[in-house]
VOPAGU-2260 file (C-alpha; in pm, 1 decimal, decimal comma):
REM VOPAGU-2260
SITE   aa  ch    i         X         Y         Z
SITE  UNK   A    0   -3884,4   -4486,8    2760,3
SITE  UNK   A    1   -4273,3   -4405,7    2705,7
SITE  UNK   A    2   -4445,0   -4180,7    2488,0
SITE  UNK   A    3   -4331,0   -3829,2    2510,4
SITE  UNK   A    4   -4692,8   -3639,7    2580,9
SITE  UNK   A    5   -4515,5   -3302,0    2591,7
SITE  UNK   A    6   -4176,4   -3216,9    2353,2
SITE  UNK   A    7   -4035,3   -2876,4    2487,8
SITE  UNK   A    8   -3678,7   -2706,0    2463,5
SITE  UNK   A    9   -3415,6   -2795,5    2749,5
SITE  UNK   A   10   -3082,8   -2644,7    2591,8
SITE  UNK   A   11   -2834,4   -2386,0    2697,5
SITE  UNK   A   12   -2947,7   -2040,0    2572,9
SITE  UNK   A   13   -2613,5   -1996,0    2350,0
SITE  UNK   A   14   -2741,9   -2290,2    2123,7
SITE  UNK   A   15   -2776,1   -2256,7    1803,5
SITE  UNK   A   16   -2939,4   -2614,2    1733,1
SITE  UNK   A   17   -3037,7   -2844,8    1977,4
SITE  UNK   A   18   -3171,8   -3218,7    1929,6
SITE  UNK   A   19   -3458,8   -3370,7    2121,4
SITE  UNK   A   20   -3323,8   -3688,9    2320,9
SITE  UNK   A   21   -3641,7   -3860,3    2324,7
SITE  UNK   A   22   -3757,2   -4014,0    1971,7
SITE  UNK   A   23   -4037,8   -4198,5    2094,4
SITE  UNK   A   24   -4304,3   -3946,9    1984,5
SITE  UNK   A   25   -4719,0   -4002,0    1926,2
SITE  UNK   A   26   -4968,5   -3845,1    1724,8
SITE  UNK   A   27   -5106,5   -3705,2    2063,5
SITE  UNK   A   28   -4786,5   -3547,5    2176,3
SITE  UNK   A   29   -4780,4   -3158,1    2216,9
SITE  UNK   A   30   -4468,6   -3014,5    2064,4
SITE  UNK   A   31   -4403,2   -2681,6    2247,8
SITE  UNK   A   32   -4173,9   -2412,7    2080,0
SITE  UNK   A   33   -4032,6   -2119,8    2238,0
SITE  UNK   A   34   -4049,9   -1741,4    2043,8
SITE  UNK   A   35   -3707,9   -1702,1    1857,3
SITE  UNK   A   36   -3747,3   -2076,2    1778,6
SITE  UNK   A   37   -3838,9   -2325,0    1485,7
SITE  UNK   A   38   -3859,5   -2704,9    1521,2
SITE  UNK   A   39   -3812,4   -2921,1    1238,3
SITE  UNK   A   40   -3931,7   -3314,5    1267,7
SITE  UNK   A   41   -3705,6   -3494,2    1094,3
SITE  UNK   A   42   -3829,7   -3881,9     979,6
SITE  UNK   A   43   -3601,1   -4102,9     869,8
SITE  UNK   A   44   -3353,2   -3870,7     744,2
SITE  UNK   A   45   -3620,7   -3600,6     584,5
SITE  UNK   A   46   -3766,1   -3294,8     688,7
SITE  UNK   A   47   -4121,9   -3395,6     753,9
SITE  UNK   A   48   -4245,5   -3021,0     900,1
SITE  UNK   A   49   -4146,6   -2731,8    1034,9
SITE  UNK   A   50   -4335,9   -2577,8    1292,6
SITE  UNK   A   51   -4297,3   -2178,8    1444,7
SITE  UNK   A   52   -4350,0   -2041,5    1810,8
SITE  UNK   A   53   -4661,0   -2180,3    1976,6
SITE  UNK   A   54   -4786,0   -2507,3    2101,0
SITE  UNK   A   55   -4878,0   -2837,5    1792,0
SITE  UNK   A   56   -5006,0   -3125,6    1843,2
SITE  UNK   A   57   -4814,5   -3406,7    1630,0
SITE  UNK   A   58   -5162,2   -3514,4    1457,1
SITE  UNK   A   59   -5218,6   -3635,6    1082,4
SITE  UNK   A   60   -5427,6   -3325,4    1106,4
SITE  UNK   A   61   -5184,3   -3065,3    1189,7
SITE  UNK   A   62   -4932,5   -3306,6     998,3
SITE  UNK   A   63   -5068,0   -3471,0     660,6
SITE  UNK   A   64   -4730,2   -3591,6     558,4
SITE  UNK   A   65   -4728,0   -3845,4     884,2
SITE  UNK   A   66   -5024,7   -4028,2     652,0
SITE  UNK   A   67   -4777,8   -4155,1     434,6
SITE  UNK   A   68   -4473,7   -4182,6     692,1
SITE  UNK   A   69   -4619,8   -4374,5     972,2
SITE  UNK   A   70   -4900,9   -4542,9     763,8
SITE  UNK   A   71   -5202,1   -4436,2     943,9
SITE  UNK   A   72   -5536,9   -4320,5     801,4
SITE  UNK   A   73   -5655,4   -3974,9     802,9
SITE  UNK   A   74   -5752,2   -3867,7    1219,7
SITE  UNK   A   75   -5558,7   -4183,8    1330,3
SITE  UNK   A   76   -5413,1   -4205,6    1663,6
SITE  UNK   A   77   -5057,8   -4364,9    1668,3
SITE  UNK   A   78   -4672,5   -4398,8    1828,3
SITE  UNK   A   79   -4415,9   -4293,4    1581,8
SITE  UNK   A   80   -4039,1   -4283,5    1599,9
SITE  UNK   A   81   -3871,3   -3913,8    1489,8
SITE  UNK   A   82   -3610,7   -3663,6    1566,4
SITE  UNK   A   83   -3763,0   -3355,3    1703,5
SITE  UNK   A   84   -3485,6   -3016,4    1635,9
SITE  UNK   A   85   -3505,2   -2709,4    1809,3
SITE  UNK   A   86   -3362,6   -2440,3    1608,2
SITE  UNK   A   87   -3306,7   -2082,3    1819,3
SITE  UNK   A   88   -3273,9   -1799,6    1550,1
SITE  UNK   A   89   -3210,1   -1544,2    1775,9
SITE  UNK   A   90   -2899,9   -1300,8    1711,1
SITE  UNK   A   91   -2548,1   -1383,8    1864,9
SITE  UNK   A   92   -2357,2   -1093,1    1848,1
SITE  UNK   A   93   -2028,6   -1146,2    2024,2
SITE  UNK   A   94   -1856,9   -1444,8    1849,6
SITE  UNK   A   95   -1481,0   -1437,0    1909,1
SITE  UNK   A   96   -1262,8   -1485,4    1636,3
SITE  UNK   A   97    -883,6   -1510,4    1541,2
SITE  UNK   A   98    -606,6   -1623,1    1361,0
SITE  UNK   A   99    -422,1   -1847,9    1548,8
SITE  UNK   A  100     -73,5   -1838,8    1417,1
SITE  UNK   A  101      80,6   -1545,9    1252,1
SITE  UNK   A  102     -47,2   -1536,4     832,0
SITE  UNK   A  103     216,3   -1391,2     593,0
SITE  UNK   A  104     107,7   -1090,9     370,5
SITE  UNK   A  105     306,8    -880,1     165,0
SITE  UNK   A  106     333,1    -547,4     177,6
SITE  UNK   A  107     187,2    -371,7    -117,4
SITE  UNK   A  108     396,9     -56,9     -82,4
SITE  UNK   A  109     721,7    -221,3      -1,5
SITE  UNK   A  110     680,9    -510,4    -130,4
SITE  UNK   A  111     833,8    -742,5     157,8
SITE  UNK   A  112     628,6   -1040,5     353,1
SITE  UNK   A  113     507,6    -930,8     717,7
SITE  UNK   A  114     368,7   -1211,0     955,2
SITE  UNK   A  115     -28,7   -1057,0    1083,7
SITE  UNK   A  116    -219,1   -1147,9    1357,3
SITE  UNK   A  117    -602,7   -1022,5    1345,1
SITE  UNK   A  118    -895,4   -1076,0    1581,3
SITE  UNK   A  119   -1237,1    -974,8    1626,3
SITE  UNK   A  120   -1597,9   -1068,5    1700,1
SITE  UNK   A  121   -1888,1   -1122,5    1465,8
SITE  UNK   A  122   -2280,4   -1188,6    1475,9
SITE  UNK   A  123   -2518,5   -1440,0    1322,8
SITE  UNK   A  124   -2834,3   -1537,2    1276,8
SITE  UNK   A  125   -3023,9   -1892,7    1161,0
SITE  UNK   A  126   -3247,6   -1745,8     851,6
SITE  UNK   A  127   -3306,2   -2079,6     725,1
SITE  UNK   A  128   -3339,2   -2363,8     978,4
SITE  UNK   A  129   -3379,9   -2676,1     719,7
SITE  UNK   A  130   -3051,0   -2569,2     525,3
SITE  UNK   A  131   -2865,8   -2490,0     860,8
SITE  UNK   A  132   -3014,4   -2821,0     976,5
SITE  UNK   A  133   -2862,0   -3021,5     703,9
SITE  UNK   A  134   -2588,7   -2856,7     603,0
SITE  UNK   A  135   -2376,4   -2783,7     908,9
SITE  UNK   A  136   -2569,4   -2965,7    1243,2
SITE  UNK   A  137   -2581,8   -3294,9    1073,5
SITE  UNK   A  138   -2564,9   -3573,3    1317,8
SITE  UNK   A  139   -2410,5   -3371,7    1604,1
SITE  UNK   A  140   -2644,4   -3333,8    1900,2
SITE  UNK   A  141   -2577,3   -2994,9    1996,9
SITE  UNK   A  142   -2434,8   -2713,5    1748,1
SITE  UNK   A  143   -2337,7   -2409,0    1982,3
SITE  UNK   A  144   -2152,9   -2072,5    1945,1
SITE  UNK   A  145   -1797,1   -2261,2    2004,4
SITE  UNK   A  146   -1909,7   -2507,6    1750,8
SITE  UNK   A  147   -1997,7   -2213,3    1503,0
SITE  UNK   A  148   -1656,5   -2107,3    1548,1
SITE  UNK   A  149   -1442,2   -2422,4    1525,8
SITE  UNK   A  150   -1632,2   -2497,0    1179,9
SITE  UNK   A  151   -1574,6   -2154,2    1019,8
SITE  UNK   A  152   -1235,3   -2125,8    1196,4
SITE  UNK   A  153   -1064,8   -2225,4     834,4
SITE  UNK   A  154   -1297,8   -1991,4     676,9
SITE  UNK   A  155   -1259,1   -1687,0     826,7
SITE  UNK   A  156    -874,8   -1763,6     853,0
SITE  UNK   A  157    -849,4   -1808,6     461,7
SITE  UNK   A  158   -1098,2   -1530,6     400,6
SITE  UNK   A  159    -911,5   -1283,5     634,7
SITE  UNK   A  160    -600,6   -1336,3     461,2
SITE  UNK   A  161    -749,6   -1278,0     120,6
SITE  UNK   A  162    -987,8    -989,9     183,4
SITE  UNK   A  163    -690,3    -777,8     401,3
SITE  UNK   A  164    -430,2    -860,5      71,4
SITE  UNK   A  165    -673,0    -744,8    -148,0
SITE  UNK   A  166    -808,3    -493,8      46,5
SITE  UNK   A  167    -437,9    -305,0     112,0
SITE  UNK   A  168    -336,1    -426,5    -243,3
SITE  UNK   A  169    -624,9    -201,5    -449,3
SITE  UNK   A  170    -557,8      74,4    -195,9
SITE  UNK   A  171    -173,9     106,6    -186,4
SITE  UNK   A  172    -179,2      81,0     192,3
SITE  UNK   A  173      90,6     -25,8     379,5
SITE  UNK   A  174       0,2    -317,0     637,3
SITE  UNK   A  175     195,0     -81,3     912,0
SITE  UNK   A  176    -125,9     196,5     842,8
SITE  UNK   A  177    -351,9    -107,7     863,4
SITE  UNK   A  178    -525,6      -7,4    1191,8
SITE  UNK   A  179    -585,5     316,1    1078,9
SITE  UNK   A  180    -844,6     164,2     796,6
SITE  UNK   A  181   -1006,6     -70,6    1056,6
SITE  UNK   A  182   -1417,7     -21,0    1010,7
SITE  UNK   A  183   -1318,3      21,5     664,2
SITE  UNK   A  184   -1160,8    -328,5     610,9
SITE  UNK   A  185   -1419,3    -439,6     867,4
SITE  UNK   A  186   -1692,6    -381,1     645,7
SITE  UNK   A  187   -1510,6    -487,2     370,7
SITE  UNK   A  188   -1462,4    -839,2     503,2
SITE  UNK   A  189   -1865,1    -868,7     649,0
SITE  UNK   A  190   -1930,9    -810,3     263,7
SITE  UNK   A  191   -1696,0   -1083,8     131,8
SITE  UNK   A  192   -1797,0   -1338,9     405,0
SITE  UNK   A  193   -2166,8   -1304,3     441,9
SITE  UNK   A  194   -2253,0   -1454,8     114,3
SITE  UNK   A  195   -2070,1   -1785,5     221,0
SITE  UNK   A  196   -2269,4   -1762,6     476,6
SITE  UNK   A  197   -2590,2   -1750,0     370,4
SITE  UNK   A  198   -2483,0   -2109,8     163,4
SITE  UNK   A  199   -2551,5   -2260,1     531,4
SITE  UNK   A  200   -2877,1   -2112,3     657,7
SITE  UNK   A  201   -2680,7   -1826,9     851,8
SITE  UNK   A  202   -2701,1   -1450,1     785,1
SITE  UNK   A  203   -2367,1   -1246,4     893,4
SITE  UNK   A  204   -2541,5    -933,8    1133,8
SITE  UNK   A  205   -2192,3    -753,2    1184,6
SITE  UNK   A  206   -1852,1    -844,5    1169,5
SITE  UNK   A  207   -1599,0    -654,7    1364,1
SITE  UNK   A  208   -1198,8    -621,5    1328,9
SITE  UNK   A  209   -1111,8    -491,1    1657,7
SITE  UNK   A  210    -703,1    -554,2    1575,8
SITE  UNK   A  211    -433,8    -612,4    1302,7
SITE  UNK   A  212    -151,7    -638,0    1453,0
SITE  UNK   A  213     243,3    -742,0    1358,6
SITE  UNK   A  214     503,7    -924,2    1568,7
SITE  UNK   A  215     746,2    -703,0    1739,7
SITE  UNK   A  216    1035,3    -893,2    1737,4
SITE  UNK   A  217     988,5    -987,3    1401,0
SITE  UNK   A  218    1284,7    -884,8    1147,7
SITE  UNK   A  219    1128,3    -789,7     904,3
SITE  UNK   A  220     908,3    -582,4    1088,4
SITE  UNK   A  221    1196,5    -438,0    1250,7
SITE  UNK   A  222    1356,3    -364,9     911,4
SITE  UNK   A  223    1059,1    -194,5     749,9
SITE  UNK   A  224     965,9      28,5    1098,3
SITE  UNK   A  225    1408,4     139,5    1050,5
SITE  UNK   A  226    1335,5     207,0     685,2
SITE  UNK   A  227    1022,1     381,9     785,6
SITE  UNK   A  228    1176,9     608,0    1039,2
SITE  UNK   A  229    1412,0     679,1     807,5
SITE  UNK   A  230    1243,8     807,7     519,2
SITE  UNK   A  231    1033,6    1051,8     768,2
SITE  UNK   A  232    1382,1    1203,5     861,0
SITE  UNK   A  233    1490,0    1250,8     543,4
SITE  UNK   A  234    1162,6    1422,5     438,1
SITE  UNK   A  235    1202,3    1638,6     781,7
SITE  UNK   A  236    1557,8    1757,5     641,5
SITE  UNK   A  237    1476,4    1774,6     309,5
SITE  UNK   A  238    1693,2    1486,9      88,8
SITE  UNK   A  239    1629,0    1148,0      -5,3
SITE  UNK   A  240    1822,1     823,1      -0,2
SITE  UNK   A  241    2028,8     900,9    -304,3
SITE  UNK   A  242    2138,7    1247,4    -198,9
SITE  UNK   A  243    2230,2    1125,1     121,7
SITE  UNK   A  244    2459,6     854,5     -13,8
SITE  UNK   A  245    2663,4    1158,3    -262,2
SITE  UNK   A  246    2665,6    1342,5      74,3
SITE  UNK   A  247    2875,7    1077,4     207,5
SITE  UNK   A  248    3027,8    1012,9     -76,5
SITE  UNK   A  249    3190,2    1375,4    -108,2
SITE  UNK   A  250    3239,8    1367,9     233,2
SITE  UNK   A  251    3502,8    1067,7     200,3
SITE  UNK   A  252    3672,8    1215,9    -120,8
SITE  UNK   A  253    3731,1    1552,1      52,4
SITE  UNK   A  254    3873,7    1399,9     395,7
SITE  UNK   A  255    4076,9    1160,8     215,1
SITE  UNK   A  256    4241,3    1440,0     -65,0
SITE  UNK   A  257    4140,0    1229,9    -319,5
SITE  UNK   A  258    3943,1    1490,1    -520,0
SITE  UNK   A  259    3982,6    1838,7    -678,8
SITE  UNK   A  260    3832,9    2136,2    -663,5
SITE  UNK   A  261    3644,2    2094,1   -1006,6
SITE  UNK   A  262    3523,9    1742,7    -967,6
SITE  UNK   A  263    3348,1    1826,3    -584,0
SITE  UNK   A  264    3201,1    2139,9    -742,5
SITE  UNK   A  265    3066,1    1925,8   -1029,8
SITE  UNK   A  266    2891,0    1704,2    -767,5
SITE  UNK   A  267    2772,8    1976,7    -558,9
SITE  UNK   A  268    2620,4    2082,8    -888,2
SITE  UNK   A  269    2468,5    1731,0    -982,5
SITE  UNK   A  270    2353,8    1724,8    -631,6
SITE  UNK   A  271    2199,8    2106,0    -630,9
SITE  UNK   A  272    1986,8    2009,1    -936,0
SITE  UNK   A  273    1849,6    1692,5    -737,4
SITE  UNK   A  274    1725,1    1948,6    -475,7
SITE  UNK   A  275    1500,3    2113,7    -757,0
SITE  UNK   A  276    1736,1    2428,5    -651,3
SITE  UNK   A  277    2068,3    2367,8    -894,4
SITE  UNK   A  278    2171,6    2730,4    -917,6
SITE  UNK   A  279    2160,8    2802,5    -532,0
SITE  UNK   A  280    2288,6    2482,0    -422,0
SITE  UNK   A  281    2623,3    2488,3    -748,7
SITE  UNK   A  282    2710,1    2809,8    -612,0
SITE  UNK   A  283    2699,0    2658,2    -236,2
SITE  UNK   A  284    2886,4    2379,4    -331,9
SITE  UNK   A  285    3106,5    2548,4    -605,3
SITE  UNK   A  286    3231,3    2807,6    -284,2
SITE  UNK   A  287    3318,1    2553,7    -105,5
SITE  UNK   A  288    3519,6    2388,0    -342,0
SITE  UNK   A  289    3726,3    2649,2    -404,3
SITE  UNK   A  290    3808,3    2708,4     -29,6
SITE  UNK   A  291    3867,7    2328,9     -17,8
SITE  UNK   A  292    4301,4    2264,2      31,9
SITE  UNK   A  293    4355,9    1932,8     -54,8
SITE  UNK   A  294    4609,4    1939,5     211,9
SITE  UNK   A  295    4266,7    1826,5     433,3
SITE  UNK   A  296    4169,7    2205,8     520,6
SITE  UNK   A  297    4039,0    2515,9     364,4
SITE  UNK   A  298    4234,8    2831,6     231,9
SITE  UNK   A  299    4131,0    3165,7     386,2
SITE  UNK   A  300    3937,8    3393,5     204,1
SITE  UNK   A  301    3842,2    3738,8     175,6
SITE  UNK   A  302    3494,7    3970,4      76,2
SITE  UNK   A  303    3513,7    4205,4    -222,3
SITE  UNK   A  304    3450,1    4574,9    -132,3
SITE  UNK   A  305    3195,8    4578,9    -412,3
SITE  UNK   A  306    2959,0    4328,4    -432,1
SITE  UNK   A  307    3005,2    4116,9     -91,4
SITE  UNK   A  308    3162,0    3814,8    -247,0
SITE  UNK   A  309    3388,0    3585,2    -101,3
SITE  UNK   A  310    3721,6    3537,8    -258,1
SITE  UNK   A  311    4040,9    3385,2    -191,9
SITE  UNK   A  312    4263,3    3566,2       6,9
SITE  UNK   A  313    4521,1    3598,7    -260,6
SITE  UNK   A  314    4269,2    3681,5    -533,7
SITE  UNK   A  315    4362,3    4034,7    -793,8
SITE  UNK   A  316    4002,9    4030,8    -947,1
SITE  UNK   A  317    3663,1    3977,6    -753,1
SITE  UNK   A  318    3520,5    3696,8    -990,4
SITE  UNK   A  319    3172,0    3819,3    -970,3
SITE  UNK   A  320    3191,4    4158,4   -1071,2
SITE  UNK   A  321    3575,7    4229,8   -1191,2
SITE  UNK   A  322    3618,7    4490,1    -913,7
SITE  UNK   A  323    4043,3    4522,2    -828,9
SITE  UNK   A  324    4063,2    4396,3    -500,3
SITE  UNK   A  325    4479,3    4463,6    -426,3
SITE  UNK   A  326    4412,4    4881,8    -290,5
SITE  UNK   A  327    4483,7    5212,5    -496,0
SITE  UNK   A  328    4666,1    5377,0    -201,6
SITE  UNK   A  329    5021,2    5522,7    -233,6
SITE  UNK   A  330    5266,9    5407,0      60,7
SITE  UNK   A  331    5626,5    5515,6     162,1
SITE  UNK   A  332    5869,4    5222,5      78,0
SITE  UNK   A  333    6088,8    5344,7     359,3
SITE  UNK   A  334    5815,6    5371,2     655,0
SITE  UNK   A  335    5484,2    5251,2     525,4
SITE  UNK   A  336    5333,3    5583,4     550,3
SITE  UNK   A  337    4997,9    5632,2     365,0
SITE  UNK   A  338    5064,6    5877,7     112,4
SITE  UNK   A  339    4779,9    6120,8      -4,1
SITE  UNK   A  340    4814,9    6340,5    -340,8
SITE  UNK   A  341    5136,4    6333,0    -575,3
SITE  UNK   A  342    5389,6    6368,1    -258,7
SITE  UNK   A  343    5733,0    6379,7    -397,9
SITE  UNK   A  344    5897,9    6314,8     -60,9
SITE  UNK   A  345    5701,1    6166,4     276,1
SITE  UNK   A  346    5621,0    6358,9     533,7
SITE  UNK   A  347    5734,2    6082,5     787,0
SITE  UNK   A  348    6094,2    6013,8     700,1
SITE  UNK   A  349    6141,3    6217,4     397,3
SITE  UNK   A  350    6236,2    5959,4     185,7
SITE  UNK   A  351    6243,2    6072,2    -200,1
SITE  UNK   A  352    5913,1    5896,5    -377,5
SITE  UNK   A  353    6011,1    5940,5    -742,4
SITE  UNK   A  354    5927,4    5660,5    -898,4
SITE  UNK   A  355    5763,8    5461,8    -632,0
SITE  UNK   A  356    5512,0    5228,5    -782,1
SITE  UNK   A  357    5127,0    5250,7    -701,6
């Protein structure tokens, strides 16, 4: 192969850094670069130049250090071996990335491990062509978008799995109200990952979390959605785990006979001041225990005249306000006759009523 006379970019527009395949260059050649571009010669290993948009001749003029590289006095004219780079520093914005297996994370509010899946797109730029140059293209011939993402795959993986722990961890969220916090954790992550970046020659333009998602079939998924679903219900109704379980509990003691009257109204008291309501919810429970027949059903009651309580059926006294519940009125021993005044015989059968008790 001759003497290249004119050096100019052939890659794929999705390249990041593409290498000359010529290396047979002169100090006539005309090294064209593109806008959005940088080359950088590279001789023997170093950087000899970097050169922006336009078109250079590869001249000791234009190029002093070539004096000492190739050997040649000042305005000569000579072939030279060297490895020509085109860098493109335009912005990629739509780099896919995810995690390709499931990464564990526990919750922060419950406390339990959940398997993740996350994915997303991101942007970059080359802001420094001889540190992207060395540090990440290295030998390779081409270094394109897939290539980006292949190298930083164990990156981003590690980094997504500490910045979404720490993210839900300092914020108490739970990883199933993840999605709601997306731009949030988003920009959280571009700000954790950018300055790792930057170590390569690469700025970070965006970085985007477009899911976080958990595997249904999971069981421990399943488990925390149940206990979830739960805990809404109970906060619909009004109770919590612990009142639930006395509920059931009493419920078994009373079916079974296998507690009195003073011991369920003791629990509906206990469970009354667990409401925040303990006077309202004793007297429910207190009521019921007294209706409760151990037999496995309830005696009948009655309502005092009075005040509107309820009372067992065979009660004397109302026990809320004393009132006599058995009734003032006189009747006829012999015929049942309601008797008004101080009768001394009824009216109905004529029966003498001397003595007849009230």
């Amino acid at each position: 192969m001759g003497v290249m006379d004119v050096i100019k970019y052939n890659g794929r527009p999705d390249v990041f850094a593409w290498k000359y395949p010529g290396e047979e260059l002169g100090t006539w050649s005309q090294l064209v670069v593109n806008q959005s571009q940088e080359a950088v010669l590279v001789k023997g290993g170093s950087v000899a130049d970097v050169f922006g948009p336009g078109t250079h001749t590869l001249d000791t003029k234009n190029i002093p250090i070539l004096n000492k590289i190739i050997n040649l006095p000042f305005g000569g004219k000579s072939p030279f071996k060297a490895e020509v780079w085109y860098i493109n520093k335009g912005y990629y914005l739509d780099i896919k990335w995810g995690t390709p297996t499931p990464i564990q994370i526990q919750d922060p509010k419950y406390g339990i491990f959940i398997p993740i899946r996350s994915n997303g797109a991101f942007g970059i730029h080359v802001t420094d062509s001889v540190k992207f140059l060395i540090k990440l293209v290295t030998t390779m011939n081409v270094f394109d978008a897939e290539t980006v993402t292949k190298y930083f795959r164990s990156l981003y993986v590690t980094k997504i799995k500490d910045t979404i722990s720490s993210y839900l961890l300092h914020r108490k969220i739970s990883i199933l109200e993840m999605n709601a916090y997306i731009d949030e954790i988003s920009q959280y992550m571009k700000e954790t990952i950018c300055p790792i970046m930057e170590e390569y020659g690469l700025g970070l333009t965006s970085f985007y979390v477009n899911e976080i998602s958990t595997p249904e079939d999971d069981p421990s998924v399943g488990k925390l959605k149940e206990a979830l679903s739960k805990r809404a219900e109970m906060e619909i109704i009004g109770y919590n785990y612990q009142q639930e379980r006395s509920f059931d509990t009493l419920e078994n003691a009373v079916s079974h006979g296998n507690v009195d009257a003073g011991s369920v109204m003791g629990t509906g008291m206990g469970l009354g001041m667990g409401f925040g309501v303990g006077r309202e919810m004793g007297n429910q429970f207190s009521s019921m225990a007294q209706n409760i027949d151990l037999r496995g059903g309830y005696r009948k009651s009655k309502f005092c005249p009075q005040c509107g309580s309820e009372v067992l059926a065979d009660a004397k006294f109302c026990s809320e306000c004393g009132s006599r519940l058995i009734s003032k009125e006189r009747h006829c021993s012999q015929c049942g006759t309601v008797l008004e005044g101080n009768l001394r015989f009824c009216p109905e059968c004529g029966k003498r009523l001397d003595g007849e008790e009230i």
